[in-house]
C-alpha positions as a LaTeX table, in Angstrom:
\begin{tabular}{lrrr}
\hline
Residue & $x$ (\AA) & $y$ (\AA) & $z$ (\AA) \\
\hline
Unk1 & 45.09 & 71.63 & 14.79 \\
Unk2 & 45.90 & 74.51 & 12.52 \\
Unk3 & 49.93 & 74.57 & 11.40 \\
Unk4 & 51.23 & 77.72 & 10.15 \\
Unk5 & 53.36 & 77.19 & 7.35 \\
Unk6 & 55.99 & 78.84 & 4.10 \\
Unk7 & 56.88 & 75.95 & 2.49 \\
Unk8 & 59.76 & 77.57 & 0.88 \\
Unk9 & 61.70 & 78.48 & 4.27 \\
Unk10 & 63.97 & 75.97 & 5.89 \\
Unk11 & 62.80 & 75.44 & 9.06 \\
Unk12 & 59.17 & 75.02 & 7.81 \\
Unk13 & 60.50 & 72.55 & 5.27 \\
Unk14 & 61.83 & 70.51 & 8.02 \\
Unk15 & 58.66 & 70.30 & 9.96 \\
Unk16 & 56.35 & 68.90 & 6.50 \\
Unk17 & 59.45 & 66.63 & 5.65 \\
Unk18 & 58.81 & 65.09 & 9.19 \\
Unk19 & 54.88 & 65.71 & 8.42 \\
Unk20 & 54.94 & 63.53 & 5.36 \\
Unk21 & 57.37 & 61.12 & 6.95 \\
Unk22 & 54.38 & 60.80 & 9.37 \\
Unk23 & 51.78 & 60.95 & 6.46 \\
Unk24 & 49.46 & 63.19 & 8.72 \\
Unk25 & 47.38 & 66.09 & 7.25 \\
Unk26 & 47.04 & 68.87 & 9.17 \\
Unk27 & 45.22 & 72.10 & 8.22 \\
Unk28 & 47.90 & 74.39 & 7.00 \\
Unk29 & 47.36 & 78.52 & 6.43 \\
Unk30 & 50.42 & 80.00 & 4.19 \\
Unk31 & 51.82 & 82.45 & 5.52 \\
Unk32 & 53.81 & 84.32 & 3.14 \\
Unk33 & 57.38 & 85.55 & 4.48 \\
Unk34 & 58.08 & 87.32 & 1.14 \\
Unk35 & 54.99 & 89.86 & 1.07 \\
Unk36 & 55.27 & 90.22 & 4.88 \\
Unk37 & 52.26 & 88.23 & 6.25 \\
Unk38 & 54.00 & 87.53 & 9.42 \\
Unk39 & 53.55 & 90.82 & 10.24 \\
Unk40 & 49.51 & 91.14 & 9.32 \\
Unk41 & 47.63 & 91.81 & 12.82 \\
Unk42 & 46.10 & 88.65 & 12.64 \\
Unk43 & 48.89 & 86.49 & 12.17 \\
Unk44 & 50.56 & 88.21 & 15.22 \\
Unk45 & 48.15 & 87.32 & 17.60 \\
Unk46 & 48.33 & 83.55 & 17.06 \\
Unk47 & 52.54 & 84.28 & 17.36 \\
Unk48 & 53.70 & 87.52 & 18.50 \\
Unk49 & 57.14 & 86.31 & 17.24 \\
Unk50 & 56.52 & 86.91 & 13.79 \\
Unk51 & 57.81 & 83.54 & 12.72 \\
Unk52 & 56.74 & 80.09 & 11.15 \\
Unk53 & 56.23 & 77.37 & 11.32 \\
Unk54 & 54.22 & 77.19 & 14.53 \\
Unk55 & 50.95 & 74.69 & 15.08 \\
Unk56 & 48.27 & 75.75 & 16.87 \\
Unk57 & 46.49 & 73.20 & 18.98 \\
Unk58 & 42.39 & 72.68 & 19.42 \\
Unk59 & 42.63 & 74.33 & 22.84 \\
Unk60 & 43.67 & 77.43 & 21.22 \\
Unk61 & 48.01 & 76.34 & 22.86 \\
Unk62 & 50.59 & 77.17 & 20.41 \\
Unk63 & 53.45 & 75.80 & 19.87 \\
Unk64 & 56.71 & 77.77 & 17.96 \\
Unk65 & 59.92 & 75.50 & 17.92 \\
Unk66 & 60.24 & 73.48 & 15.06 \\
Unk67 & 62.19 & 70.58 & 16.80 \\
Unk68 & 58.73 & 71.35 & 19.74 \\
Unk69 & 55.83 & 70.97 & 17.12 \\
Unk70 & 57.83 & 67.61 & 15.56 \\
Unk71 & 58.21 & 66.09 & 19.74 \\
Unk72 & 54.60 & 67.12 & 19.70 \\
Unk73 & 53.32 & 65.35 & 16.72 \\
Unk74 & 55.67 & 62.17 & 17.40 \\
Unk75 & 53.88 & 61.73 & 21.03 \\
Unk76 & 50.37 & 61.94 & 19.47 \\
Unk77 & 51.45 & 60.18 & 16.11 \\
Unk78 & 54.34 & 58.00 & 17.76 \\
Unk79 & 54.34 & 55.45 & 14.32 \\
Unk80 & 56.72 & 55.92 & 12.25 \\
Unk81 & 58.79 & 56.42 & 15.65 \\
Unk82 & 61.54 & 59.44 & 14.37 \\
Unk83 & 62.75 & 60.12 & 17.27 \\
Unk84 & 63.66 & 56.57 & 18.66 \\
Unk85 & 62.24 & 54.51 & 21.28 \\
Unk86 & 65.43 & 53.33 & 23.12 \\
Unk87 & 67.55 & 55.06 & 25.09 \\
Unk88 & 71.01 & 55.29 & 23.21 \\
Unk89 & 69.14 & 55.92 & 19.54 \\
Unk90 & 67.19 & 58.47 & 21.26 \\
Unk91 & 70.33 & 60.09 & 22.38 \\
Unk92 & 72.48 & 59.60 & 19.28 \\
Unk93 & 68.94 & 61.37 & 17.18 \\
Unk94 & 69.67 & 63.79 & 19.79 \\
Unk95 & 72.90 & 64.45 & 19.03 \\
Unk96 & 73.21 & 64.81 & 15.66 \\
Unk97 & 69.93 & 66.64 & 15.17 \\
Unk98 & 71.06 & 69.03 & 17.52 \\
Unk99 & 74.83 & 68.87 & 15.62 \\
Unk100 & 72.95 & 69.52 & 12.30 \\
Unk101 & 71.19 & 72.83 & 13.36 \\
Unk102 & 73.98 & 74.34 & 15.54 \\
Unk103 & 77.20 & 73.26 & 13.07 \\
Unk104 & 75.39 & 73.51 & 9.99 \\
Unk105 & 71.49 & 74.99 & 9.62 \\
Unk106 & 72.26 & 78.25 & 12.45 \\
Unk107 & 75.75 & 79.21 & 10.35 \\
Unk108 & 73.87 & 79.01 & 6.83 \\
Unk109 & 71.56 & 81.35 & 8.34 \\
Unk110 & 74.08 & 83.89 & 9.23 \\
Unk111 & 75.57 & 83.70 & 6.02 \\
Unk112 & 72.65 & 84.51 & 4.59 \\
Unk113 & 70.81 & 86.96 & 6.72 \\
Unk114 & 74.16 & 88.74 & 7.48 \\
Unk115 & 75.03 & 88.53 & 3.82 \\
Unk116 & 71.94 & 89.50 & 1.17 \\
Unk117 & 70.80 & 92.75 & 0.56 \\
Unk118 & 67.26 & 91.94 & 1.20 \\
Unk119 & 68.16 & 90.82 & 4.51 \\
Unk120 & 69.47 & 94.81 & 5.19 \\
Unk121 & 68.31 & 95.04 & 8.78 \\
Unk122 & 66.27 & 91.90 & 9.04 \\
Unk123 & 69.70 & 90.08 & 10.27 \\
Unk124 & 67.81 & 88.42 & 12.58 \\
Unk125 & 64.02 & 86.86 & 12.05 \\
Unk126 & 60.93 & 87.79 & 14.24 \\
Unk127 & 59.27 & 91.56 & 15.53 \\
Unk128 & 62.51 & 93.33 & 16.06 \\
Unk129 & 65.13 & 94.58 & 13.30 \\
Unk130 & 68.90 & 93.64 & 13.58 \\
Unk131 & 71.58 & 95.02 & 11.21 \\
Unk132 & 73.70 & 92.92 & 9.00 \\
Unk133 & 77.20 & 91.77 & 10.58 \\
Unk134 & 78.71 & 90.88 & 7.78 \\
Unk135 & 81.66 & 89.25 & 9.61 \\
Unk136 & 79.09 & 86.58 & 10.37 \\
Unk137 & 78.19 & 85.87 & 6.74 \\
Unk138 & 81.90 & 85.34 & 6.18 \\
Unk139 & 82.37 & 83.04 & 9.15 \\
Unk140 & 79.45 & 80.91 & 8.10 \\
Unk141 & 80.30 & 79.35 & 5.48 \\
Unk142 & 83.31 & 77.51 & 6.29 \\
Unk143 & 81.72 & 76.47 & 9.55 \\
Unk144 & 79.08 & 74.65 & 7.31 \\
Unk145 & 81.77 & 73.20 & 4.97 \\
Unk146 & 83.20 & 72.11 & 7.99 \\
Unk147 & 80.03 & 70.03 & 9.53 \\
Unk148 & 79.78 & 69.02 & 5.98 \\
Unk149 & 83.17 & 67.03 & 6.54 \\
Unk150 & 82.37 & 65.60 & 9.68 \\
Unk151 & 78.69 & 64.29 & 8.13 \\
Unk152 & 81.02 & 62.86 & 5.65 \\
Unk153 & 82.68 & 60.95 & 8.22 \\
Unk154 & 79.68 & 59.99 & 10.34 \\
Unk155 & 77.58 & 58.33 & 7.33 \\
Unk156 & 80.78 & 56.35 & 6.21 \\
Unk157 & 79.52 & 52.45 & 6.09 \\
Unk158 & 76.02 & 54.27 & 7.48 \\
Unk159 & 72.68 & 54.62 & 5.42 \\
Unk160 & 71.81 & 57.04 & 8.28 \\
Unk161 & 72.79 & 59.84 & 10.15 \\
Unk162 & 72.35 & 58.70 & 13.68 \\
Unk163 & 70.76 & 55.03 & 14.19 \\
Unk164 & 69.89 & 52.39 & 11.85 \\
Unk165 & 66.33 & 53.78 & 10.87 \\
Unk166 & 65.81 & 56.78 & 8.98 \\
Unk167 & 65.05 & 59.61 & 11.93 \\
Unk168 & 64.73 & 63.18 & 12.70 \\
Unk169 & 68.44 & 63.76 & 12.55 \\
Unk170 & 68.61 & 62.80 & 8.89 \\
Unk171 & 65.92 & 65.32 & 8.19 \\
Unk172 & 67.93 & 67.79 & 10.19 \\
Unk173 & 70.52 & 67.51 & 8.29 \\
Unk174 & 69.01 & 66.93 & 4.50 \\
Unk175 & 67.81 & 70.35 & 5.20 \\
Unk176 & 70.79 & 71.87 & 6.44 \\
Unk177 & 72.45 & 70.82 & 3.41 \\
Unk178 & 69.46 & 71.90 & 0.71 \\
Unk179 & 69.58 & 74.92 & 2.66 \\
Unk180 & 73.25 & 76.09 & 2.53 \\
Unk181 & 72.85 & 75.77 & $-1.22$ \\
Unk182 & 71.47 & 78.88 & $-1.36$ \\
Unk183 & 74.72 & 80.28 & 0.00 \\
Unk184 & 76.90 & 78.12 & $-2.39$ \\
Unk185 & 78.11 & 75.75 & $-0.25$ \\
Unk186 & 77.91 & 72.06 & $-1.14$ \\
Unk187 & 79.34 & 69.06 & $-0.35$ \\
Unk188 & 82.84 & 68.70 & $-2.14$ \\
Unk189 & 83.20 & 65.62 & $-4.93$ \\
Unk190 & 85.16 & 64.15 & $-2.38$ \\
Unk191 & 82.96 & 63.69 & 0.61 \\
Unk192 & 81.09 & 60.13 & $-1.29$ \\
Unk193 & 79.02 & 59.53 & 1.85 \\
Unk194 & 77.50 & 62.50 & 2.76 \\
Unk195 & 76.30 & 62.05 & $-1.59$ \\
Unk196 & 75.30 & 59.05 & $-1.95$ \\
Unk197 & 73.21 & 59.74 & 2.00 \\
Unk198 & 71.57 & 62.90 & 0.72 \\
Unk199 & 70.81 & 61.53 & $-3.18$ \\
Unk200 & 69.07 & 58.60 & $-1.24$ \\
Unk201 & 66.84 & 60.40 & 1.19 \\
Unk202 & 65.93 & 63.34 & $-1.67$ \\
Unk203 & 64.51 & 60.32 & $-3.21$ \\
Unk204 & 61.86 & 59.57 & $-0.49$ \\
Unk205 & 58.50 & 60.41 & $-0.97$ \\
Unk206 & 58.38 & 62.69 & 1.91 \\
Unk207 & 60.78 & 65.22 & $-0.09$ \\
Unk208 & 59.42 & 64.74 & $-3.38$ \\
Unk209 & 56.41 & 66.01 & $-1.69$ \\
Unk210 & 58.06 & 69.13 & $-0.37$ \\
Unk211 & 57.67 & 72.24 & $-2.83$ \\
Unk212 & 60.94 & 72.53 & $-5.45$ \\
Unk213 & 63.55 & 74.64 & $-3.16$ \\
Unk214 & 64.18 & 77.94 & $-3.98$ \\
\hline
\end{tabular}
C-alpha cells in the first residue's frame, strides 16, 4: 500500500489519527497542498481528483474517501475494532461520525474556503475552480457552534462520542473541532463536556503523534 498524505489538512489528519489508533505503518508520499503538488502530472494519475488523502492498494485500486480508506483498513486491520462490531454501536458510530462531518467538519469548510483570500476561486477542492460565496462562510460558523452544543449534550455523563469505546466518531469529531479553530470557533466555557471529551482524547498518543495543527 502507498497512502497519499498532507498531514496538515483535516481530512488527512483524520485518516493518520485512525492510522495511529491502529498503530499500522503504511508508506506515505507528501503531497504538498500549499505548493500545488496535487496538481503535478504524476500525482494526477494516481487521483484525477486532485485531492488527499487517498491509499493506493498493491493491485494498483485506489481508494479516495477518507471515511472509505479508514472501512478499508478496519476490515484488513479489524483490532482495535473503531468502527464497532455490534449492530446498535455500529449504527450509533454511524451516526455521529456522519453528524460530525455534515453539522460540523463540511460547514468549517465553507467558512473557510468561502471566506480566505487564498481560497479566491478554489471555493471548492479538486481539478475544477469555484468562486467564493461568501454567504456560505457566514452561514458556517454558527452551524458549527451549533453542533458544538449538541456534542455538548451528547458527551454529558459520556467519555465518548457514540459507544462506550473510543471509535471513529470521536475522531470525527476531535477533528471537526481542531479544525474549526482555524475559523475561530471554539467550544464556549460553558459547554464542560464537549472540554473535558476533547482535552482527554488530544491526550492520546494517536494525536500527539499527529503534526502540531496549523
Amino acid at each position: 500500500m502507498k497512502y497519499y498524505d498532507f498531514g496538515l489538512a483535516p481530512n488527512p489528519r483524520r485518516v493518520n489519527f485512525f492510522i495511529n489508533e491502529k498503530g499500522l505503518e503504511i508508506d506515505t508520499v507528501e503531497i504538498n497542498l500549499r505548493t500545488g503538488d496535487q496538481f503535478s502530472e504524476a500525482f494526477l494519475k494516481v487521483n484525477p481528483q486532485a485531492t488527499v488523502p487517498c491509499l493506493e492498494l498493491d493491485d494498483g485500486t485506489v481508494l479516495l474517501e477518507t471515511m472509505a480508506i479508514c472501512r478499508y483498513l478496519e476490515a484488513v486491520h479489524p483490532t482495535p475494532c473503531l468502527f464497532g462490531s455490534q449492530a446498535l454501536d455500529i449504527a450509533r458510530i454511524e451516526q455521529w461520525s456522519r453528524r460530525a462531518e455534515m453539522e460540523g467538519f463540511l460547514p468549517v469548510a465553507d467558512a473557510l474556503r468561502n471566506g480566505e483570500p487564498r481560497f479566491a476561486n478554489r471555493a471548492v477542492p479538486g481539478p475544477q475552480d469555484y468562486a467564493q460565496i461568501p454567504a456560505l462562510a457566514e452561514r458556517g460558523k454558527p452551524r458549527c457552534q451549533a453542533f458544538f452544543a449538541v456534542l455538548d449534550k451528547q458527551l454529558a455523563g459520556r467519555e465518548f462520542v457514540a459507544s462506550e469505546f473510543f471509535s471513529a466518531a470521536d475522531i470525527n469529531a476531535y477533528i471537526t473541532v481542531e479544525f474549526a479553530a482555524r475559523v475561530g470557533v471554539k467550544p464556549d466555557a460553558t459547554m464542560a463536556n464537549l472540554l473535558r471529551w476533547y482535552k482527554a482524547v488530544g491526550e492520546r498518543p494517536s494525536v500527539r503523534a499527529l503534526p502540531a495543527p496549523p
